[in-house]
VOPAGU-2260 file (C-alpha; in pm, 1 decimal, decimal comma):
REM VOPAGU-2260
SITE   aa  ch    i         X         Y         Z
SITE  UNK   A    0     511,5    4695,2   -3167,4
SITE  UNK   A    1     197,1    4838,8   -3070,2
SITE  UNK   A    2     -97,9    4596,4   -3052,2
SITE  UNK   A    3    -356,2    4760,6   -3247,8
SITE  UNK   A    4    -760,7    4664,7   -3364,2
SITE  UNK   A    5    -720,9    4625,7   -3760,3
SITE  UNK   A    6    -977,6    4646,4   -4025,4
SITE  UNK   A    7   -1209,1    4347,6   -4125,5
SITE  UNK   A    8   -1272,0    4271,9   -4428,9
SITE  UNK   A    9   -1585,5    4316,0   -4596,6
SITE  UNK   A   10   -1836,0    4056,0   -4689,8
SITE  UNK   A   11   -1713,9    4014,3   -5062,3
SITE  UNK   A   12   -1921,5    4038,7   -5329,0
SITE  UNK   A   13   -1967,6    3926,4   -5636,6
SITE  UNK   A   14   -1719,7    4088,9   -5912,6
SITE  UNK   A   15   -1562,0    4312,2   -5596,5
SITE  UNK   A   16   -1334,9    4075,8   -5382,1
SITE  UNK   A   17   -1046,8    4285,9   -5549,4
SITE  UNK   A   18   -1190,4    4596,7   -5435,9
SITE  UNK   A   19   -1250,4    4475,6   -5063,6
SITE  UNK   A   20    -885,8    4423,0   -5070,7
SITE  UNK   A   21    -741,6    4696,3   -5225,3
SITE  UNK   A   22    -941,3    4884,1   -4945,9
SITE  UNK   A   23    -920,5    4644,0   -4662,3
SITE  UNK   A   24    -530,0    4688,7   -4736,4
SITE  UNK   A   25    -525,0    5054,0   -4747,1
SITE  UNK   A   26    -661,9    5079,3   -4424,3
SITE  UNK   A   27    -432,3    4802,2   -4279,6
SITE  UNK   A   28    -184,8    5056,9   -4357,7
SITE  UNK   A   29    -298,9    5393,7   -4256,7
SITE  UNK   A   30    -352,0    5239,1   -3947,5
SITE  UNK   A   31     -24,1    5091,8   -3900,0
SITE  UNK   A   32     157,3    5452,1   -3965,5
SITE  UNK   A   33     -97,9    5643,6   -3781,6
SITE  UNK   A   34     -57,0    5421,0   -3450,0
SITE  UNK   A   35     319,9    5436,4   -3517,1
SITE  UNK   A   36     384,5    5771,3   -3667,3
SITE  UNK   A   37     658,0    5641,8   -3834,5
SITE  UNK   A   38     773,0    5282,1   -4021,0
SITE  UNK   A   39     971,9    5179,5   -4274,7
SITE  UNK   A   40     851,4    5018,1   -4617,8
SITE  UNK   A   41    1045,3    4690,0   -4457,6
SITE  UNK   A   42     855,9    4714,5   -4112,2
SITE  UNK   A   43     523,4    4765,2   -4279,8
SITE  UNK   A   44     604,8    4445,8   -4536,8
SITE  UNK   A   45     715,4    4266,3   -4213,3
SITE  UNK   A   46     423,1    4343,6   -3997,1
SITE  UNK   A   47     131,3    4280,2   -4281,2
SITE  UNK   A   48     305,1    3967,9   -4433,2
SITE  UNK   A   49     213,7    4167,6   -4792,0
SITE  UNK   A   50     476,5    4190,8   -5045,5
SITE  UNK   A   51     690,2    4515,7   -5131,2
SITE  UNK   A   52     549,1    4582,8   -5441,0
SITE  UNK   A   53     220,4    4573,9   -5292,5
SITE  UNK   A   54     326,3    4793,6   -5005,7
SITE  UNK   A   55     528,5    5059,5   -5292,2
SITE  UNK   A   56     173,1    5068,6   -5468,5
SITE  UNK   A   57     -60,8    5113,5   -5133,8
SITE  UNK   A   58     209,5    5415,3   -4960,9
SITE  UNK   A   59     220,4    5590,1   -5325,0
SITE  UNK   A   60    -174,7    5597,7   -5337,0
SITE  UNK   A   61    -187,7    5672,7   -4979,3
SITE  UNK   A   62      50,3    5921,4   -4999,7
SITE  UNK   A   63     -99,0    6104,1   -5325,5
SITE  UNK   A   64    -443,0    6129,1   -5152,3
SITE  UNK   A   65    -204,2    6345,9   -4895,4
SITE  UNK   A   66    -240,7    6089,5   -4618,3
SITE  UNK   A   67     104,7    5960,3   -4603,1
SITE  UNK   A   68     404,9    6118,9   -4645,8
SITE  UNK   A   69     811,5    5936,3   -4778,0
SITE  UNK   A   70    1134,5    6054,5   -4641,4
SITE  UNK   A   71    1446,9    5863,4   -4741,4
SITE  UNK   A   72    1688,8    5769,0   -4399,8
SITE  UNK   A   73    2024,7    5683,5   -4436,9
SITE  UNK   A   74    2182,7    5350,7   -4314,0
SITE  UNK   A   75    2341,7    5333,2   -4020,0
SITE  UNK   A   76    2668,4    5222,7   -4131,3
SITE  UNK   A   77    2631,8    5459,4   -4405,8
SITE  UNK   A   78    2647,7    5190,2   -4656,7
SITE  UNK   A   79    2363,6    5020,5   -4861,3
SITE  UNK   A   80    2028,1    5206,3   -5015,8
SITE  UNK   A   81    1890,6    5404,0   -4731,9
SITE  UNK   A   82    1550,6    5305,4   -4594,8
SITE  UNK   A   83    1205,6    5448,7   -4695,8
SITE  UNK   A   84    1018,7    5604,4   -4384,6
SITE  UNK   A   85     649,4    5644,2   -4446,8
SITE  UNK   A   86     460,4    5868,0   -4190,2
SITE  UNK   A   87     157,9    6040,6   -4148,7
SITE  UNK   A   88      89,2    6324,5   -4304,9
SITE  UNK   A   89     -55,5    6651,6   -4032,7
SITE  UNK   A   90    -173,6    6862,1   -4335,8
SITE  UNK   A   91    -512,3    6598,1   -4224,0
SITE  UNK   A   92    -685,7    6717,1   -3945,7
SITE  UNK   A   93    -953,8    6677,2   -3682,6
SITE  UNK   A   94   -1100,0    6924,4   -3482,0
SITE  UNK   A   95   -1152,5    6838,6   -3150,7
SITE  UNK   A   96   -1401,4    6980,9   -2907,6
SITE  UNK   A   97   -1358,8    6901,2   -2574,3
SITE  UNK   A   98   -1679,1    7007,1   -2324,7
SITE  UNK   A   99   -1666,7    7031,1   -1948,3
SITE  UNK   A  100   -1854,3    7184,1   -1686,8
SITE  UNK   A  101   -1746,2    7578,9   -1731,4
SITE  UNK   A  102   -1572,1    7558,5   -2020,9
SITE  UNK   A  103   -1546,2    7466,3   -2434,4
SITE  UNK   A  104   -1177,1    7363,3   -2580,4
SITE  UNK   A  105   -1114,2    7357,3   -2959,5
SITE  UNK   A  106    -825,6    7233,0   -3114,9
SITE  UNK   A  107    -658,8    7091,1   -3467,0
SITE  UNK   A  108    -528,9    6778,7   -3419,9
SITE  UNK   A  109    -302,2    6631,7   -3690,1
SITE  UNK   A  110    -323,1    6279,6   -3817,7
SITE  UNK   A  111       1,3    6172,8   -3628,2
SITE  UNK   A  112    -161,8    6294,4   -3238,3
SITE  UNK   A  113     -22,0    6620,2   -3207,3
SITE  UNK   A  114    -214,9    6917,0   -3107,3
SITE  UNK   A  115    -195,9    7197,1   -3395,2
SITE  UNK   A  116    -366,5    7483,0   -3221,7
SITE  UNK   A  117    -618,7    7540,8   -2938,6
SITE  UNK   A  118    -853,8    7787,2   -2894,0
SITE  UNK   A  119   -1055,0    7769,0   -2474,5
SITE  UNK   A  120   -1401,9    7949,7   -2406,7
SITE  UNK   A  121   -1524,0    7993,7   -2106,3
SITE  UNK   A  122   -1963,1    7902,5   -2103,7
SITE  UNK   A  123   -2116,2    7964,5   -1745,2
SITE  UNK   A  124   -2192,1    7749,5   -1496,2
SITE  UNK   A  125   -2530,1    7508,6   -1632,2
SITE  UNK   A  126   -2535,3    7638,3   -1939,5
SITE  UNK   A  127   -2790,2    7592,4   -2229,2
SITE  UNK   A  128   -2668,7    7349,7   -2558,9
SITE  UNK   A  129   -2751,9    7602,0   -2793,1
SITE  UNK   A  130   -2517,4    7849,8   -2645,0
SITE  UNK   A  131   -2250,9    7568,0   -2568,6
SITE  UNK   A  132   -2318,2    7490,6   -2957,0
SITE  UNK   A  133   -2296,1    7841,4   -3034,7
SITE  UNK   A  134   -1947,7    7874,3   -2860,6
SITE  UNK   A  135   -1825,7    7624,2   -3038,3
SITE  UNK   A  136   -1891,6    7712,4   -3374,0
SITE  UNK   A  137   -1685,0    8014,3   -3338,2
SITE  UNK   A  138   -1432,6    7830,8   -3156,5
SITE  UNK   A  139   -1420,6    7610,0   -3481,6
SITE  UNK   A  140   -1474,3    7931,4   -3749,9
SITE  UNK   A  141   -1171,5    8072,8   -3577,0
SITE  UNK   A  142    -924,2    7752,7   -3576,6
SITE  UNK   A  143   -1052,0    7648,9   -3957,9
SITE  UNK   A  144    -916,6    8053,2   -4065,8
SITE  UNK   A  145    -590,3    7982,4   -3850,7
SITE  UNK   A  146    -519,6    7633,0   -4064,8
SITE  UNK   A  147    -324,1    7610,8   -4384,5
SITE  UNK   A  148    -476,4    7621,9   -4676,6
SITE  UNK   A  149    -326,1    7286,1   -4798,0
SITE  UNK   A  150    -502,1    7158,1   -4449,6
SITE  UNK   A  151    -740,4    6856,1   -4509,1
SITE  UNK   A  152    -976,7    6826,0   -4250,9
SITE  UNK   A  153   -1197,9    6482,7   -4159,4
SITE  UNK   A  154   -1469,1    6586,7   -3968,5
SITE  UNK   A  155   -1492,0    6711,0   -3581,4
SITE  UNK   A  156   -1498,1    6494,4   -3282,9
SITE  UNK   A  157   -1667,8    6587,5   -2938,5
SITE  UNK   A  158   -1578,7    6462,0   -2577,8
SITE  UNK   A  159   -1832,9    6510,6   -2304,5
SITE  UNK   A  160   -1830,0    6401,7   -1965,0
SITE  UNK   A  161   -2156,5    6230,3   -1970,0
SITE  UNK   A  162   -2354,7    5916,5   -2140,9
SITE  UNK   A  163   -2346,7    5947,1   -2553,1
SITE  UNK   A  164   -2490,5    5743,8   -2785,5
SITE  UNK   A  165   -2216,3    5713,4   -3062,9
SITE  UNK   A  166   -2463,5    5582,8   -3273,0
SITE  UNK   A  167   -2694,0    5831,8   -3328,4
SITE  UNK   A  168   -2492,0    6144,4   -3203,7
SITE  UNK   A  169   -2731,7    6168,3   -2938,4
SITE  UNK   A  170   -2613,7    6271,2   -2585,5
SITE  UNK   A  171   -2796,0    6098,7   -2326,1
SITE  UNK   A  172   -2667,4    6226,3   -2022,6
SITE  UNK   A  173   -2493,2    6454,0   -1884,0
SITE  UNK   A  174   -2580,1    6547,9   -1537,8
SITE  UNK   A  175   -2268,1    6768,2   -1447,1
SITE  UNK   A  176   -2437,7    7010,3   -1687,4
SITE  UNK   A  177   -2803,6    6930,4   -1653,5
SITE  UNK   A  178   -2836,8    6764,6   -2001,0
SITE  UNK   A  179   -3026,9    6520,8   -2133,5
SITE  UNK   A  180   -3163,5    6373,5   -2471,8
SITE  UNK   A  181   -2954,3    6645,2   -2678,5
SITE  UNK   A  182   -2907,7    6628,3   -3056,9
SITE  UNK   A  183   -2528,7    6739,9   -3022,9
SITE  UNK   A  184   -2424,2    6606,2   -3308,3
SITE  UNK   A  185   -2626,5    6754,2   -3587,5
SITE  UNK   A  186   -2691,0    7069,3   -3396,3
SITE  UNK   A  187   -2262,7    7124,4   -3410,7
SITE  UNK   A  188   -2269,2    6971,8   -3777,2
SITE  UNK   A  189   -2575,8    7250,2   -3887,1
SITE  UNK   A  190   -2300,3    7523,8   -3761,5
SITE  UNK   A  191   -2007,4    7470,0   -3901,7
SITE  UNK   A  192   -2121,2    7196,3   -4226,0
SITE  UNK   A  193   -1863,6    6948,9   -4082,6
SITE  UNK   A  194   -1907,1    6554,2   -3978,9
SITE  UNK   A  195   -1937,7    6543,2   -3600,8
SITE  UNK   A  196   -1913,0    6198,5   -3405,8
SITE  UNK   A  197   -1952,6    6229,4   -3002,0
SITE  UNK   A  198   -1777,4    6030,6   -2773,2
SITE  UNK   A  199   -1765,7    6030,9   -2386,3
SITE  UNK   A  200   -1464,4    6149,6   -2218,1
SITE  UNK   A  201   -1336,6    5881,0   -2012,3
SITE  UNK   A  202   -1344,7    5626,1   -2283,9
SITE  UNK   A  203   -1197,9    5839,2   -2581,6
SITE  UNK   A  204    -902,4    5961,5   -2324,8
SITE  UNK   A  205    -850,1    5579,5   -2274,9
SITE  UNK   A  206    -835,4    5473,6   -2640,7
SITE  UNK   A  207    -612,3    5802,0   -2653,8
SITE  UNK   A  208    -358,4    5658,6   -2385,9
SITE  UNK   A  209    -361,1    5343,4   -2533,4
SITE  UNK   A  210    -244,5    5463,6   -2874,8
SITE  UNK   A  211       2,9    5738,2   -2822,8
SITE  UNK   A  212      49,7    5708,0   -2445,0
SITE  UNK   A  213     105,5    5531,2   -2151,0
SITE  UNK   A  214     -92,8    5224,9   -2278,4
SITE  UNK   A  215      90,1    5210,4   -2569,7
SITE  UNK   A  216     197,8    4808,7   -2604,4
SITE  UNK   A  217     -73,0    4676,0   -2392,7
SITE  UNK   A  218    -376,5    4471,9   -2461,7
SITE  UNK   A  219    -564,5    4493,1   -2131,5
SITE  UNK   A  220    -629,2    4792,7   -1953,4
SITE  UNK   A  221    -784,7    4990,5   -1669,5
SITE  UNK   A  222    -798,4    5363,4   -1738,0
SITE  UNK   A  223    -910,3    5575,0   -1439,4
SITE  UNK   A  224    -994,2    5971,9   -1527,3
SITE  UNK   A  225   -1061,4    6226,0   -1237,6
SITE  UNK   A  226   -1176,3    6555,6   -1362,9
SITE  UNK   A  227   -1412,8    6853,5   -1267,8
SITE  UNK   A  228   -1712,1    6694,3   -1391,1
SITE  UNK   A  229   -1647,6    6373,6   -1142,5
SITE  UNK   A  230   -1454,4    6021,3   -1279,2
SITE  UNK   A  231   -1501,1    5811,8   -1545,9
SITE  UNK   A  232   -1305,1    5564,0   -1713,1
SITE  UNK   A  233   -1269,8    5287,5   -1989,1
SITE  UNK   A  234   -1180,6    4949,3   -1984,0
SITE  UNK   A  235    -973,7    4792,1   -2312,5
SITE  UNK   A  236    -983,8    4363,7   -2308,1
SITE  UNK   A  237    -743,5    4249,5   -2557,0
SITE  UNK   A  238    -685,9    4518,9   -2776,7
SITE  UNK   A  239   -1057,2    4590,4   -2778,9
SITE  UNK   A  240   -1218,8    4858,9   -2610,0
SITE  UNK   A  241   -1514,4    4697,1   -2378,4
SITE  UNK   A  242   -1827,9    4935,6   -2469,4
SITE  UNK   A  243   -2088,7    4694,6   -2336,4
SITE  UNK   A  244   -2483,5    4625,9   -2500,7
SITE  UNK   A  245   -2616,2    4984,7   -2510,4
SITE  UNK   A  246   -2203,3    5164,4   -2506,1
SITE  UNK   A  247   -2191,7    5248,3   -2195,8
SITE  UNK   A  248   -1925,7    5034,4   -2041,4
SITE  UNK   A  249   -1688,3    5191,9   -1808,1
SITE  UNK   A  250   -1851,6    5375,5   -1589,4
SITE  UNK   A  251   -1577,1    5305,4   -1344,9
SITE  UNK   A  252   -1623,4    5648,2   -1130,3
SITE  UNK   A  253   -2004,7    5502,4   -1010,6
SITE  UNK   A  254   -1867,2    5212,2    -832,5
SITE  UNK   A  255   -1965,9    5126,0    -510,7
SITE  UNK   A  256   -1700,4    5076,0    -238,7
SITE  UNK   A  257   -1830,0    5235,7      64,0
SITE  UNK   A  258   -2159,9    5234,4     283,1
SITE  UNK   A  259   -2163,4    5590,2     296,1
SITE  UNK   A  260   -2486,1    5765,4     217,6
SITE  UNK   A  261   -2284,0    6030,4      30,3
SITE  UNK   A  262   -2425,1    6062,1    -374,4
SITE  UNK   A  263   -2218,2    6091,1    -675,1
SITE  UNK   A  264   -2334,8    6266,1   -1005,6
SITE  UNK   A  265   -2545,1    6018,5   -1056,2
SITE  UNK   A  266   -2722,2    5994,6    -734,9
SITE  UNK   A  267   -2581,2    5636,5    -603,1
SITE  UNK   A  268   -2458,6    5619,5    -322,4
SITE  UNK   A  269   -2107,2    5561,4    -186,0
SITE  UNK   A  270   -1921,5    5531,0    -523,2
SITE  UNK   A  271   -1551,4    5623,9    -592,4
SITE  UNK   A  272   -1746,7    5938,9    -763,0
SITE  UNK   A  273   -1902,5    6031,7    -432,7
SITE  UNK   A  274   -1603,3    6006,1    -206,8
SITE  UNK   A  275   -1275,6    6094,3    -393,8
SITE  UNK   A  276   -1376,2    6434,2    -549,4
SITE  UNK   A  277   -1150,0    6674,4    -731,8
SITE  UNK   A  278   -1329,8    6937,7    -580,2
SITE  UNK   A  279   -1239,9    6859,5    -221,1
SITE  UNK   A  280    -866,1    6828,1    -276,6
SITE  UNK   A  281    -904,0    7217,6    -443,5
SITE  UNK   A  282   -1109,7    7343,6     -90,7
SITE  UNK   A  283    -825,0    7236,0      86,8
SITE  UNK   A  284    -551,7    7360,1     -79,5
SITE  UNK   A  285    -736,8    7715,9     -95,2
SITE  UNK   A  286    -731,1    7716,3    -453,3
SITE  UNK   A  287   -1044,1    7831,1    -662,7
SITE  UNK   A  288    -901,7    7643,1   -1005,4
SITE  UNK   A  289    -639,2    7451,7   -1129,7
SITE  UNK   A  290    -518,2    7245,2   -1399,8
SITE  UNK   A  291    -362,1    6899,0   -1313,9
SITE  UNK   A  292     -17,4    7000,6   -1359,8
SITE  UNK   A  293     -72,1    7317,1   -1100,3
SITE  UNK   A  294    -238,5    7084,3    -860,2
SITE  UNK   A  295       2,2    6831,6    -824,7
SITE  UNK   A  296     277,8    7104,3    -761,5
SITE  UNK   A  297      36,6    7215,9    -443,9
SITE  UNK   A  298     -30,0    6887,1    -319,5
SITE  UNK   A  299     346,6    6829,4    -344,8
SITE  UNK   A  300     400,8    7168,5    -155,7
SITE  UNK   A  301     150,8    7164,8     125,3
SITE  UNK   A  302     261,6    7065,7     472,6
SITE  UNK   A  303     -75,8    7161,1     610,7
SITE  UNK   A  304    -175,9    6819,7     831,1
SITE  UNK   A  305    -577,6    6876,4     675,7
SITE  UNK   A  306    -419,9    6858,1     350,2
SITE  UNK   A  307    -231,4    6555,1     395,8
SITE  UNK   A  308    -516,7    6368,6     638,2
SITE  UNK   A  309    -775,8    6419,9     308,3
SITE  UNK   A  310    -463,9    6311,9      65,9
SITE  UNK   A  311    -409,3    5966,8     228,1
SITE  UNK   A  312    -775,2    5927,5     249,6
SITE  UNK   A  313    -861,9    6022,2    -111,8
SITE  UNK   A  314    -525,2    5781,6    -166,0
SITE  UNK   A  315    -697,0    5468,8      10,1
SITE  UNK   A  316   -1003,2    5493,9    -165,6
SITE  UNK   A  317    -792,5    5503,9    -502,7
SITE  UNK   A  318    -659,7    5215,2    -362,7
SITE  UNK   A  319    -993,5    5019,6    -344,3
SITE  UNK   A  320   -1105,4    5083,3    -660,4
SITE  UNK   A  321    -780,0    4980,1    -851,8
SITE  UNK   A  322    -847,8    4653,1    -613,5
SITE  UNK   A  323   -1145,3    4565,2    -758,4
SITE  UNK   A  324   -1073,3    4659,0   -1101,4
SITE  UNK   A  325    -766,7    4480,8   -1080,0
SITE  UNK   A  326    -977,1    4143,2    -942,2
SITE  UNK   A  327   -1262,4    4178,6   -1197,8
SITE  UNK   A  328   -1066,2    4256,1   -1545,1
SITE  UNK   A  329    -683,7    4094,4   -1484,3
SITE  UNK   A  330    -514,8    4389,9   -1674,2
SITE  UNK   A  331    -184,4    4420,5   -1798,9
SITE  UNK   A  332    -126,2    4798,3   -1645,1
SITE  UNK   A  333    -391,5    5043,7   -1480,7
SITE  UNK   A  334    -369,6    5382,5   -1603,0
SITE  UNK   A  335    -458,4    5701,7   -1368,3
SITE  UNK   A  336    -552,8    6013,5   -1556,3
SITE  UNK   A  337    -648,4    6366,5   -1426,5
SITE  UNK   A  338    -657,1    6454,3   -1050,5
SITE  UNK   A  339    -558,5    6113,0    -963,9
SITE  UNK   A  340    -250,5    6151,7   -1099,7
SITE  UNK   A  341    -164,9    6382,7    -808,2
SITE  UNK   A  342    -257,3    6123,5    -563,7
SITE  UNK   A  343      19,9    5901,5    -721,4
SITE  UNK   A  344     286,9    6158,0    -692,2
SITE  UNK   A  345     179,7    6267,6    -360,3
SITE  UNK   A  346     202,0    5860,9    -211,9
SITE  UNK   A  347     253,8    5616,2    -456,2
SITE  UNK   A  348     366,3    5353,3    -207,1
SITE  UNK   A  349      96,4    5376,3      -9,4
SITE  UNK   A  350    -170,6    5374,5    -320,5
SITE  UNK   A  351      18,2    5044,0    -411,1
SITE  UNK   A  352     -22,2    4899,2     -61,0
SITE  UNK   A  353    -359,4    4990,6     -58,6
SITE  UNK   A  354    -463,5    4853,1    -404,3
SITE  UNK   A  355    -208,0    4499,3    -323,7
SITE  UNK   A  356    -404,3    4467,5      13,6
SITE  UNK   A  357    -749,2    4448,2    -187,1
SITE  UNK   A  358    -635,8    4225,0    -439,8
SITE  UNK   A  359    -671,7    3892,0    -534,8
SITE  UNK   A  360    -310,8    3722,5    -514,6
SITE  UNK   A  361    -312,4    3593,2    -899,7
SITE  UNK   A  362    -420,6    3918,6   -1047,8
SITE  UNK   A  363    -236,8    4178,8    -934,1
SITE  UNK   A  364      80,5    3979,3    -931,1
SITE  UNK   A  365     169,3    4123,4   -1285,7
SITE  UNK   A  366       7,9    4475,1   -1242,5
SITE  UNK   A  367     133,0    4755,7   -1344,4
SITE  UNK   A  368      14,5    5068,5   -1204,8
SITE  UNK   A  369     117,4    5459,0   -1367,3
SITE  UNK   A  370      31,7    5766,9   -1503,3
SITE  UNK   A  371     -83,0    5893,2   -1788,6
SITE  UNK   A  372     144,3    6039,0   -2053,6
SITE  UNK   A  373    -100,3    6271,5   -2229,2
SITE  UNK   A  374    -116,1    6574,8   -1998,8
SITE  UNK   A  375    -356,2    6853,1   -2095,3
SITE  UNK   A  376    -397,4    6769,1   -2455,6
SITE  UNK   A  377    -568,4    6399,5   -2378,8
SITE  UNK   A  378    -889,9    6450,8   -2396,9
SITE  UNK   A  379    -867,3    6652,8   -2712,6
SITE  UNK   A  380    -655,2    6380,6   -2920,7
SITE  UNK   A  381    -884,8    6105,6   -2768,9
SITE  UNK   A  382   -1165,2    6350,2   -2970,7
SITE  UNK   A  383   -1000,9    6385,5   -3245,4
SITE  UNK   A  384    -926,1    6006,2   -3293,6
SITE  UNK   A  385   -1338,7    5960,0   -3306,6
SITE  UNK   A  386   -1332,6    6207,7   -3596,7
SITE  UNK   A  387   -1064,5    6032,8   -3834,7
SITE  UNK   A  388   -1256,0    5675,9   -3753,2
SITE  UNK   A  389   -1464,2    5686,0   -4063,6
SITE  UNK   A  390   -1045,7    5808,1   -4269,9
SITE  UNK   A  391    -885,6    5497,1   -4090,4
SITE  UNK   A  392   -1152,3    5247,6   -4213,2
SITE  UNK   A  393   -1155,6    5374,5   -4550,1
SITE  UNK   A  394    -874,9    5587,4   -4647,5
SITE  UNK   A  395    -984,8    5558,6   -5007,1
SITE  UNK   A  396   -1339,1    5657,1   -4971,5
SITE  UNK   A  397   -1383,2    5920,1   -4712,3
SITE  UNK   A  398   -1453,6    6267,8   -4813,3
SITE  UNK   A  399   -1221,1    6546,2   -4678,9
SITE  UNK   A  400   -1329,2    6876,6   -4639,1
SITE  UNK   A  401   -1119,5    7180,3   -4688,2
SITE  UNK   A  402   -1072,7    7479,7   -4383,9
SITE  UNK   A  403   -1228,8    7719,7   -4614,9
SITE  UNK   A  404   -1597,8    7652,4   -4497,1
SITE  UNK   A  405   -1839,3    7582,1   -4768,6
SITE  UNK   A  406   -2058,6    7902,1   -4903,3
């Protein structure tokens, strides 16, 4: 089973301990089915320690609100009363907005992970937020006219590849893009009248992983993301995503491991940022763009010796930085995301060398090092899993808006 972060239970009350419940409950099992996608009345008894008629009354109020959905499987051996399967329903929605340096992607995500429909825009090198925010907004118009009308939709979720406060929906950072101190989150809510919650990239695409990915079944891991706007990361300590004092834990593409005077995004010098760029491995291949799929077919291809000379290198210093990861948070598997990917299919034996040579004898000895599983559409289900946060936590309470946009 997949180790997942349940609900707490409210502070009771007086006169609404039964309440708490009912709704602590509810959530206990929305979250079950949703990290799941699919479980059986007997698995969901089994795994809450509630009884069946209190599971029989939580699915059937889940599933009238249109959250869950019943199917009936037959037995194996054909004999016996077949099984309930509860799942989640996708008629519920997020939209998910993923921003990067030259370009907006929409999509509709259902409830059980699964990209819907995705609308891409390109915006310009360095352009403004209100014409980013603009973009989107017709990105969104356009995929709310495509859903059905039955659709339920819970709010919209943002990546960006810079510092966010989740907080107040306030991005901080983001210096791919020259940002900084932006409103995003009521300036994209104004547009479209829909519940936006911002996220950054690297550590949505990790909780993403960890849920319906390559992650899935581990408590502690290292997620590593290489993308146009530089690396970032997230870091997830036993079950529990580490966000650190102010959220901004994770930062794993701005750590040092080289003297070089070389600068990443951020301006430090000699981080993994600085050295292992996406943009390097493109100039040498002689391509102007391409996604990570495309790219790992022309690393695979090349015989040119520059190509493979910058490979190994951008491999070693990989290599490094799993090291140190690997010595400072003891995890259970490391995760590689993006461009880096590549680098693994291009030399994975040597990456492993690399990273085993660094590391501290008791904490790698139990390492697992892969890929992720997500492809293309990770980034936008890690968004759209910030968006049906405020569902998960109260299934009971949370207002759903319809695709038909308000007048």
């Amino acid at each position: 089973m997949n180790e997942i972060a349940l609900p707490t239970l409210r502070a009771n009350r007086v006169g609404s301990s039964r309440e708490d419940l009912r709704i602590h409950n509810l959530s206990l099992i929305l979250n079950l089915v949703h990290k799941n996608v699919s479980l059986s009345r007997s698995d969901l008894a089994s795994q809450t320690r509630l009884n069946r008629s209190t599971i029989s009354d939580l699915v059937l109020e889940l599933t009238e609100r249109g959250l869950l959905i019943e199917t009936e499987r037959p037995q194996a051996t054909g004999v016996g009363r077949p099984s309930h399967m509860v799942s989640v329903s996708n008629r519920v929605v997020a939209i998910a907005v993923e921003i990067s340096t030259y370009a907006v992607r929409v999509a509709a995500v259902g409830l059980a992970g699964q990209v819907i429909d995705r609308r891409r825009a390109i915006t310009g090198l360095l352009p403004e937020p209100a014409k980013v925010v603009e973009i989107i907004a017709e990105l969104v118009a356009s995929i709310r006219a495509s859903l059905d009308k039955k659709s339920l939709i819970a709010g919209i979720g943002v990546s960006v590849p810079g510092q966010v406060n989740e907080q107040t929906g306030t991005l901080r950072l983001v210096t791919m893009l020259g940002w900084g101190e932006v409103e995003l989150a009521s300036m994209i809510s104004a547009k479209t009248g829909l519940p936006v919650s911002l996220g950054n990239d690297g550590t949505i695409s990790c909780v993403a992983e960890r849920d319906f990915g390559a992650g899935k079944g581990f408590n502690d891991i290292v997620y590593i993301f290489g993308g146009a706007g530089g690396i970032g990361g997230g870091v997830i300590v036993g079950g529990q995503m580490l966000r650190g004092t102010s959220g901004f834990a994770g930062e794993l593409g701005h750590m040092r491991i080289s003297d070089s005077k070389s600068e990443d995004s951020a301006g430090l010098p000699g981080t993994l940022e600085a050295l292992l760029r996406r943009e390097d491995l493109l100039d040498a291949l002689h391509l102007d763009d391409a996604d990570d799929d495309e790219l790992t077919k022309a690393v695979l291809k090349s015989k040119s010796p520059r190509v493979r000379k910058l490979i190994e290198r951008q491999i070693d210093l990989l290599g490094i930085a799993i090291a140190n990861c690997v010595n400072i948070f003891n995890p259970e598997v490391v995760l590689l995301a993006g461009f880096l990917s590549s680098l693994f299919d291009a030399d994975d034996y040597r990456l492993l060398a690399k990273a085993r040579a660094g590391g501290l004898a008791g904490a790698r000895e139990r390492v697992v090092v892969r890929k992720a599983e997500l492809g293309a559409n990770l980034v936008l289900v890690g968004a759209a899993e910030i968006a049906f946060a405020g569902l998960l936590a109260d299934p009971a309470g949370f207002d759903l808006r319809s695709p038909k946009p308000a007048k």
